[in-house]
C-alpha positions as CSV (number, residue, x, y, z in Angstrom):
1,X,103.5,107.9,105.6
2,X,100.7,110.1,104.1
3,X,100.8,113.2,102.4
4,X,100.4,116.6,104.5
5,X,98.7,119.4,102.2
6,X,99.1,122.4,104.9
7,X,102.8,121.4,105.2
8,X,103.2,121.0,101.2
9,X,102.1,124.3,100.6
10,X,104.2,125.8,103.5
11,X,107.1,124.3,101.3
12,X,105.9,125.2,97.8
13,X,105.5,129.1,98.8
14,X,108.9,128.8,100.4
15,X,110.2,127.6,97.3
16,X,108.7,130.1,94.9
17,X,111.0,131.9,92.6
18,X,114.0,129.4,92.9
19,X,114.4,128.1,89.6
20,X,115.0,124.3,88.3
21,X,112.5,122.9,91.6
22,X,110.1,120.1,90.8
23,X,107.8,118.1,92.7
24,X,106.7,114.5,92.8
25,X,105.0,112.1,95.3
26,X,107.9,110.1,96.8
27,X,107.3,107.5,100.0
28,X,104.3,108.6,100.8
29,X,104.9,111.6,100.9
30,X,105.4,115.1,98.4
31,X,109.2,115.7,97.7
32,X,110.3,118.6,96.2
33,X,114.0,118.3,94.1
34,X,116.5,121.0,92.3
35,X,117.8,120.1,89.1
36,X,116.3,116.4,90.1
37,X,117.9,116.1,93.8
38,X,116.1,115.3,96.3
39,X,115.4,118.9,98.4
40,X,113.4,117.8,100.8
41,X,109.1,117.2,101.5
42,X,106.9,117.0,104.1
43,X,104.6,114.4,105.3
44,X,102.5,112.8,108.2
45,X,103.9,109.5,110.1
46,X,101.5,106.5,110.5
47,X,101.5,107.7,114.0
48,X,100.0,111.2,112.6
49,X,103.3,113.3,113.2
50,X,103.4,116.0,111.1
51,X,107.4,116.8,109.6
52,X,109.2,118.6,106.9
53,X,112.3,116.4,105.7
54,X,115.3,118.5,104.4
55,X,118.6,116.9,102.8
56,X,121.4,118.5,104.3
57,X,124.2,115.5,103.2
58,X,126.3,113.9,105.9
59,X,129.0,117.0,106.6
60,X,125.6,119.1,107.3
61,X,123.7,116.7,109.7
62,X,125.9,118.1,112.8
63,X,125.0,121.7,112.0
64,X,121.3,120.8,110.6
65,X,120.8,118.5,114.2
66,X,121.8,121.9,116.2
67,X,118.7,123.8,115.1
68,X,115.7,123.4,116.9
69,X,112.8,120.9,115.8
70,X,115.2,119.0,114.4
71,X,116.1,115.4,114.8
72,X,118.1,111.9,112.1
73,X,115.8,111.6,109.8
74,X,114.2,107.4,110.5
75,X,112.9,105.1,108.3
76,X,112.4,102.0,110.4
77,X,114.9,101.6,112.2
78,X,117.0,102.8,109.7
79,X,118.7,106.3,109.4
80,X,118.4,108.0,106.3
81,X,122.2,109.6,106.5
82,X,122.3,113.4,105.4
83,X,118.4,114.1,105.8
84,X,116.6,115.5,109.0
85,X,113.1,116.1,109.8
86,X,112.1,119.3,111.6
87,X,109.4,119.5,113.5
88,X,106.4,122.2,111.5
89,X,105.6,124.0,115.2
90,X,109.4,125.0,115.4
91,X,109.7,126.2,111.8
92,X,108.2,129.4,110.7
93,X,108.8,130.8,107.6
94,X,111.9,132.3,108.7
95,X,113.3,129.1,109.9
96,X,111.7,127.4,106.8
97,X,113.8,130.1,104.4
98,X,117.1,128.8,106.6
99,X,115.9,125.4,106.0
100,X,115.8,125.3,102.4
101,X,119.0,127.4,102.8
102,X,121.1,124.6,104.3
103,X,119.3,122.4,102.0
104,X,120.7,123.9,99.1
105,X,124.1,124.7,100.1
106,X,124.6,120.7,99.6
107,X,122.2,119.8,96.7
108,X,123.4,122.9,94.8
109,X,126.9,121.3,95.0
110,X,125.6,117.6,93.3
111,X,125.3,117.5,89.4
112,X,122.0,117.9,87.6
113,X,120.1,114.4,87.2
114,X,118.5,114.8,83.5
115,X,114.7,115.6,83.6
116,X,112.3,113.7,81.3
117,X,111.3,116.2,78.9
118,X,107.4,117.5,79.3
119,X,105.4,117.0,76.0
């Protein structure tokens, strides 16, 4: 996987003005995380597909897998269970607001992972 600066930045504008996010390279990629839990990120396959990659936990795959652009989120041939990736050409910034909506319902529900302080 490789970073995908068009994609990042699509993310890091949508994300603007919700407090607690962070960001740090992750797999390859850029993921973004509230109160340190994984959000979501955006990258580029080894095949060159561009994606954005949003944790919606298990109880929101169903819902999350109903929208369009979305597909289970793959690592291999493993499924990375309560994560999706949505295809960027499907997502505008409306759908990308909705997006990190259902994203947040569930990470806004976990308890804060403690930050290492800045200095």
């Amino acid at each position: 996987m490789a970073v995908d600066a068009e994609l990042n930045e699509r993310l890091r504008a949508a994300l603007d003005g919700i407090p607690c996010i962070s960001e740090k390279p992750m797999m390859g990629a850029t993921c973004f995380f509230h109160h340190g839990n994984m959000l979501g990120g955006a990258d580029r396959s080894k095949t060159g597909e561009r994606r954005f990659l949003f944790r919606v936990g298990p109880e929101g795959t169903a819902k999350a897998l109903s929208r369009p652009g979305a597909r289970p989120a793959e690592r291999g041939a493993r499924v990375m269970r309560g994560f999706v990736f949505v295809d960027p050409e499907s997502c505008d910034a409306r759908a990308l607001e909705g997006w990190i909506d259902l994203a947040m319902d569930y990470v806004w529900a976990l308890p804060a992972k403690a930050q290492p302080l800045k200095i």
